[in-house]
C-alpha positions as CSV (number, residue, x, y, z in Angstrom):
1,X,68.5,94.6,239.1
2,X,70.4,91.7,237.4
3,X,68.8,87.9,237.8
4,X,71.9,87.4,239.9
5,X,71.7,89.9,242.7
6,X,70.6,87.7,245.8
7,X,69.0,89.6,248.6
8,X,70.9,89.0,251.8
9,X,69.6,90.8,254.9
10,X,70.9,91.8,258.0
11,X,68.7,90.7,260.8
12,X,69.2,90.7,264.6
13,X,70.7,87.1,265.1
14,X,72.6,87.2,261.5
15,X,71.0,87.1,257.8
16,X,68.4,86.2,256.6
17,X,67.8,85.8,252.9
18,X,64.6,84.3,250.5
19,X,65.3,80.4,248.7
20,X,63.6,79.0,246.0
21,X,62.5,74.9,247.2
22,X,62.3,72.3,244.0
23,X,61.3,69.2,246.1
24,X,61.8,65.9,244.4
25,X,65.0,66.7,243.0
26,X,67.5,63.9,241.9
27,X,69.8,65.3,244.8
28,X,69.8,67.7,247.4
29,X,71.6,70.9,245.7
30,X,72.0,74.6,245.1
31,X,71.6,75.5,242.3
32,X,71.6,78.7,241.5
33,X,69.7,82.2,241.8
34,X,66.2,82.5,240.8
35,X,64.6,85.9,241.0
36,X,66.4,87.3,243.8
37,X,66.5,83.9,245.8
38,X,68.9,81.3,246.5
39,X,67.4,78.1,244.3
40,X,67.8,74.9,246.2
41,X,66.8,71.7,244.7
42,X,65.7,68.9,247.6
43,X,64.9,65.2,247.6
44,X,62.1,65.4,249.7
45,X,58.7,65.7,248.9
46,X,56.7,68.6,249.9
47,X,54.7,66.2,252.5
48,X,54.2,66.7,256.7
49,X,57.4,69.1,256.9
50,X,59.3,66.4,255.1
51,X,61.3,69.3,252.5
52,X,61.9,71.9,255.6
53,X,63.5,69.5,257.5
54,X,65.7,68.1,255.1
55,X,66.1,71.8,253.6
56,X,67.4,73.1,257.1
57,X,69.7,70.0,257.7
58,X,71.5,70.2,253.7
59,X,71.8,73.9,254.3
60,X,73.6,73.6,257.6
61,X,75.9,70.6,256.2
62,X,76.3,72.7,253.3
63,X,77.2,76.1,255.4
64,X,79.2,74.1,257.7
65,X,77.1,75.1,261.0
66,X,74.7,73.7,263.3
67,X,71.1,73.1,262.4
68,X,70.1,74.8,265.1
69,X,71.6,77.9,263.6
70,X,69.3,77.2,260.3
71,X,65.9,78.4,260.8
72,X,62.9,78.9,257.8
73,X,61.1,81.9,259.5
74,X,58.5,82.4,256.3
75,X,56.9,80.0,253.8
76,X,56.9,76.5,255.8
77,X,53.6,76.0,253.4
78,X,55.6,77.3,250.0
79,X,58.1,76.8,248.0
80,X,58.8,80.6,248.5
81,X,61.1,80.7,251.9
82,X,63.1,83.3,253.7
83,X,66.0,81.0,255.7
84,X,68.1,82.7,258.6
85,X,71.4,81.7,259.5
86,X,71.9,83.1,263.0
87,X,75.8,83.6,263.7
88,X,76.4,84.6,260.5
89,X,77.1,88.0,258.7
90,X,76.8,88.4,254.7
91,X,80.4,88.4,253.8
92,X,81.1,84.9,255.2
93,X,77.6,84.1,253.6
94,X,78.8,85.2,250.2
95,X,82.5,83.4,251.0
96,X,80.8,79.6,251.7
97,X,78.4,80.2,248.9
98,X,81.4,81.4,246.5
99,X,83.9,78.7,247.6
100,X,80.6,76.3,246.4
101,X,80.0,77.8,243.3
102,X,82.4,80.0,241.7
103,X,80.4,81.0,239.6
104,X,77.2,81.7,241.5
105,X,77.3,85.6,241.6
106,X,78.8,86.3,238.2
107,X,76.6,87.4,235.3
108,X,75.6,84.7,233.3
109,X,73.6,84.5,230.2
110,X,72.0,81.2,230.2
């Protein structure tokens, strides 16, 4: 399976699908797929629940839902994360993350 394949999963409330955290990023971004998981690059540090807040709240702004509708249900302790967006199905996923970044689920040789 290609570096590029993100996992998205169906899941009783929405999807669900795994994220990649880089705390103590320049800016709060996405920025790319990482081994089947959506790599998202956060200002905060990885201190007191600090990076999951600020993850669920950039995801949400960045999705265009609620916060409440963002929810880390694996991984608060890692950088490692499953994320469900309840509301949600995979092709409107795949449609905010596209109208992002273009790019993001072509093959890419970098």
């Amino acid at each position: 399976m290609p570096e590029t394949q993100l996992r998205i999963n169906p899941c009783e409330n929405g999807i669900r699908f795994s994220a990649v955290i880089q705390p103590r990023s320049s800016q709060n971004e996405v920025s790319g797929i990482h081994n089947n998981s959506l790599k998202i690059r956060l200002t905060s540090p990885p201190v007191d629940g600090a990076a999951n807040k600020t993850c669920v709240k950039f995801l949400a702004k960045w999705l265009g839902v609620s916060p409440s509708r963002v929810c880390i249900v694996a991984g608060l302790n890692s950088k490692n994360k499953t994320i469900e967006i309840k509301g949600m199905n995979e092709s409107d996923f795949r449609e905010k993350l596209t109208a992002k970044i273009p790019n993001l689920f072509k093959e890419n040789n970098s």
